[in-house]
C-alpha positions as CSV (number, residue, x, y, z in Angstrom):
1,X,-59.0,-2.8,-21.4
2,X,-55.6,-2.0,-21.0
3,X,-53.3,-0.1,-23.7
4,X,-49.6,-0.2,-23.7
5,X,-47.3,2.7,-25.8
6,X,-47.3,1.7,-29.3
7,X,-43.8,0.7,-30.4
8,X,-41.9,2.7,-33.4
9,X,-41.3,0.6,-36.5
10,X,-39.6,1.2,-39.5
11,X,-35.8,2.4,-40.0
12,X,-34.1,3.9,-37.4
13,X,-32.9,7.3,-37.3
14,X,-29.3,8.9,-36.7
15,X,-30.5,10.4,-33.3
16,X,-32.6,7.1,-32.0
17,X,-29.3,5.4,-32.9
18,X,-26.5,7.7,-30.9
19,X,-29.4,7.1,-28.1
20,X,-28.8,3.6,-28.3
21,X,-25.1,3.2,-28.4
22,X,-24.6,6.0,-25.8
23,X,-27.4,4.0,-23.5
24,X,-25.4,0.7,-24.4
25,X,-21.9,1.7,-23.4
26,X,-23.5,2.6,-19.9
27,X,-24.3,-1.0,-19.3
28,X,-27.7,-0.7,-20.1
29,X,-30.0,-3.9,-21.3
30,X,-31.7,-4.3,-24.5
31,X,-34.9,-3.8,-22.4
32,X,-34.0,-0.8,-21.1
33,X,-33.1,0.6,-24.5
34,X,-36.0,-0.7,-26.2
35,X,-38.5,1.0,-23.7
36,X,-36.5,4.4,-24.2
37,X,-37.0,4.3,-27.7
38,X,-40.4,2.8,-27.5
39,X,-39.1,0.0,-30.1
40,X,-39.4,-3.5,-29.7
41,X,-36.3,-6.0,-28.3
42,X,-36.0,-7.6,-31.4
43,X,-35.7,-4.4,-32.9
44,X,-33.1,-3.4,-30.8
45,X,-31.0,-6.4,-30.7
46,X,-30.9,-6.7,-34.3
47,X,-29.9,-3.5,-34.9
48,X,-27.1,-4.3,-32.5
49,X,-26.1,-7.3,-33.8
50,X,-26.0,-5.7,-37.9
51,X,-23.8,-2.9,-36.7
52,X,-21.6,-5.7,-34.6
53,X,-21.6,-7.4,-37.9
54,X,-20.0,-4.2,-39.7
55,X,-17.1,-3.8,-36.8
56,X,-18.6,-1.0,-35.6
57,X,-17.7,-0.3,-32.0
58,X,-21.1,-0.2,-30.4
59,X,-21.0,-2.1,-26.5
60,X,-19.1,-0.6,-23.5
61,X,-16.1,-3.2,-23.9
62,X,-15.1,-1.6,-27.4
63,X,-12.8,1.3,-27.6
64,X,-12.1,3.9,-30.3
65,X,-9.0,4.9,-31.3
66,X,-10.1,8.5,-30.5
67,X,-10.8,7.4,-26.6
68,X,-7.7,5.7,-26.5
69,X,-5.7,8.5,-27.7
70,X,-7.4,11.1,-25.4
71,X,-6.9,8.0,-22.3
72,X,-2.9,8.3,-23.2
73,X,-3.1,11.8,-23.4
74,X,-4.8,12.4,-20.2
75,X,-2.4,10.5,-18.0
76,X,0.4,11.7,-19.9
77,X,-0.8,14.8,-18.6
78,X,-1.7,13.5,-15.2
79,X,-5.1,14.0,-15.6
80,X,-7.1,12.0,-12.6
81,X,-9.2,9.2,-13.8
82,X,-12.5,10.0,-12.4
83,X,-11.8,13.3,-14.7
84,X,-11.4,11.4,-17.8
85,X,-14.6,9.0,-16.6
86,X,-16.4,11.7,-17.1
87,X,-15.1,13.5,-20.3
88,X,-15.6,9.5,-22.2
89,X,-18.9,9.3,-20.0
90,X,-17.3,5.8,-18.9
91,X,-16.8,4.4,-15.6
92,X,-13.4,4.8,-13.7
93,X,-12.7,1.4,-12.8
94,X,-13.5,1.0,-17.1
95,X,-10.6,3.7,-17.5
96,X,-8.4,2.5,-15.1
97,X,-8.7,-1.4,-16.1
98,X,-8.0,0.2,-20.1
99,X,-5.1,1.8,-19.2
100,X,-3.6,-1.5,-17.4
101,X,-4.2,-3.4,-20.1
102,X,-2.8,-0.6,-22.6
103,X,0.4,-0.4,-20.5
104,X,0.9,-3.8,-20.2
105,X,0.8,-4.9,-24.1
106,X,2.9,-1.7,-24.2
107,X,5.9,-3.5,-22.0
108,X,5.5,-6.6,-23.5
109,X,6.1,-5.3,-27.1
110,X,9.0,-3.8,-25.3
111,X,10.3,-7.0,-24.3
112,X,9.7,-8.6,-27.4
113,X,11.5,-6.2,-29.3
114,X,14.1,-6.8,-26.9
115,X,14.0,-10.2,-27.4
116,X,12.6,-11.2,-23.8
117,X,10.2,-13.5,-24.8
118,X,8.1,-16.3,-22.8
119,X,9.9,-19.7,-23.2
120,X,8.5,-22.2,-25.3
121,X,6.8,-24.2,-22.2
122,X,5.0,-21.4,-21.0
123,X,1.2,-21.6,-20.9
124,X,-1.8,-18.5,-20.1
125,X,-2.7,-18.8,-16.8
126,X,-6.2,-19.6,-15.6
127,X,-8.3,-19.7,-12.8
128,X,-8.0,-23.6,-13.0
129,X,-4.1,-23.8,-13.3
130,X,-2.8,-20.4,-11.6
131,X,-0.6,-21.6,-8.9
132,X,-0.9,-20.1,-5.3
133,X,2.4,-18.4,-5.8
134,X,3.9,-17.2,-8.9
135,X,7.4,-18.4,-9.7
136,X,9.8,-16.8,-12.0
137,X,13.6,-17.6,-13.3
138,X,14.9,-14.0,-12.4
139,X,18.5,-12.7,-12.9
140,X,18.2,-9.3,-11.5
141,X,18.9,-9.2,-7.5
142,X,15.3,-8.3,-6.6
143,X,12.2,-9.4,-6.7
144,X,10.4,-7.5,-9.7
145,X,6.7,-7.6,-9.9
146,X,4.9,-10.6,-12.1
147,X,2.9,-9.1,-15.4
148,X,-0.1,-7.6,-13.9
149,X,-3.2,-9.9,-14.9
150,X,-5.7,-7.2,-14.8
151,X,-9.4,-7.1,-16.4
152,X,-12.3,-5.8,-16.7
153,X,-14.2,-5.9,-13.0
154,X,-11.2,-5.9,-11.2
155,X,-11.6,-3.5,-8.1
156,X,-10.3,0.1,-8.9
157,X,-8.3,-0.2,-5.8
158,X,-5.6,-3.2,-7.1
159,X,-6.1,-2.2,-10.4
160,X,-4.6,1.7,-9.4
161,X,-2.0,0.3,-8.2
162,X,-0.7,-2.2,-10.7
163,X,-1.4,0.6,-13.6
164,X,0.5,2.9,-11.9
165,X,3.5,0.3,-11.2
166,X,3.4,-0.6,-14.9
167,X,2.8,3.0,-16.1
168,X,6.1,4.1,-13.9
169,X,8.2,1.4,-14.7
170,X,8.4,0.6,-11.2
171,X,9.7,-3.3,-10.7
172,X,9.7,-3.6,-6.9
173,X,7.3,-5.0,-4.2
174,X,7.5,-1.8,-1.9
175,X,5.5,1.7,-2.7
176,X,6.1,4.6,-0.1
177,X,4.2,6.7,2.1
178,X,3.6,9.4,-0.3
179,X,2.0,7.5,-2.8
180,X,-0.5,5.5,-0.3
181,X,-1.3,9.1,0.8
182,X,-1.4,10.7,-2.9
183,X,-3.5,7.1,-4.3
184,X,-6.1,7.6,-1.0
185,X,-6.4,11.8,-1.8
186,X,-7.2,11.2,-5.4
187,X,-9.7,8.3,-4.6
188,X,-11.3,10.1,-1.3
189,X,-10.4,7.0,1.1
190,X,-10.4,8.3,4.6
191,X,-8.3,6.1,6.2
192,X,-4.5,5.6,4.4
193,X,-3.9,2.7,6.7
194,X,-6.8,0.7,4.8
195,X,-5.0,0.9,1.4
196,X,-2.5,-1.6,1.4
197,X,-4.5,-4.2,3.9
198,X,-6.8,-4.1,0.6
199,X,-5.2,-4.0,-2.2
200,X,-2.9,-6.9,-0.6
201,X,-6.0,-8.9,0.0
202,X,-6.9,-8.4,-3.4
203,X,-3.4,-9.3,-5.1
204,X,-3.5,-12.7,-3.2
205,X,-6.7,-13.6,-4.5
206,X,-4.9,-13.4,-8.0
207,X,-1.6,-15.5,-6.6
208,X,0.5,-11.7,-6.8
209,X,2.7,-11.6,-3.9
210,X,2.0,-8.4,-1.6
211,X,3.1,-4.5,-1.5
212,X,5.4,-3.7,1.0
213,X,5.5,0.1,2.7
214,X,8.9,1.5,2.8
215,X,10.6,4.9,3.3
216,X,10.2,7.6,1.0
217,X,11.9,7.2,-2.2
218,X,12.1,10.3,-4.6
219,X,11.5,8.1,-7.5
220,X,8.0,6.5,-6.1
221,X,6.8,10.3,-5.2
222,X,4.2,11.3,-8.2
């Protein structure tokens, strides 16, 4: 005769409950959960799913506004982001993908406000419609970098570097010694001559056009 650990019914408690939500923002499955708890799945997922019902922030996609402000306030300081990984107990490429998307709804209520806004034929693009190129009416007299389409999964490497372009300010196609040799320090790559053959592989596979490396420039140095 076999036995198997008897489940725990009945309400949950406060503690079974941070459990839960701290074991679900680390990616973990209802399974999983459910056999740390010794509860059944239903049990689980219908907890879940009440407190999803309420707008509580319970999976690893939602943010609080607390995280959020202690993400701004770390890179304001220049805090790195495997540092702040580990102070929200979240992943790096979670906090560097966050701050990419922060930044860039940041600029773009910029531009609204300035009164730079899409025109009236322009479309989201997709993975069905996004052309091999992008192509933009520009007036400056360089080439200034197309709005970052980063997400959640991207890899850390091209989503480093467009956070830090956006978070600078920087609109040109060319980043500096310095900073390939700051961006491979703070990320442990070996080898600063694999940065850009990467991250450029990366950016073409989303249709962005490729960094360039040029001479030091004072305003690229971090």
């Amino acid at each position: 005769m076999m036995y198997g650990i008897a489940k725990v019914s009945g309400p949950w408690t406060e503690r079974e409950w941070q459990i839960a939500v701290a074991l679900r923002r680390e990616g973990r499955s209802y399974p999983v959960i459910a056999s740390r708890l010794a509860r059944s799945i239903p049990s689980v997922r219908n907890r879940f799913g009440s407190a999803r019902a309420a707008g509580v922030p319970v999976d690893k996609a939602f943010w609080t506004e607390q995280e959020v402000a202690i993400l701004l306030a770390r890179r304001a300081a220049r805090v790195p982001h495997h540092e702040i990984a580990e102070e929200l107990r979240r992943s790096v490429d979670s906090v560097i993908s966050k701050e990419g998307r922060l930044q860039t709804r940041l600029r773009d209520e910029r531009r609204r406000a300035a009164g730079l806004t899409a025109p009236p034929t322009a479309r989201p693009m997709s993975a069905n419609n996004r052309p091999a190129k992008p192509h933009r009416v520009m007036s400056e007299p360089e080439h200034v970098l197309p709005p970052a389409r980063t997400r959640d999964g991207l890899p850390s490497l091209a989503a480093r570097l467009v956070a830090r372009d956006l978070a600078s300010e920087i609109q040109g196609l060319t980043v500096d010694a310095d900073f390939v040799a700051s961006y491979a320090a703070e990320n442990k790559i070996t080898a600063t001559g694999d940065v850009l053959p990467s991250v450029n592989a990366l950016r073409a596979s989303y249709g962005l056009p490729p960094f360039y490396l040029t001479k030091p420039r004072a305003t690229l140095v971090a």
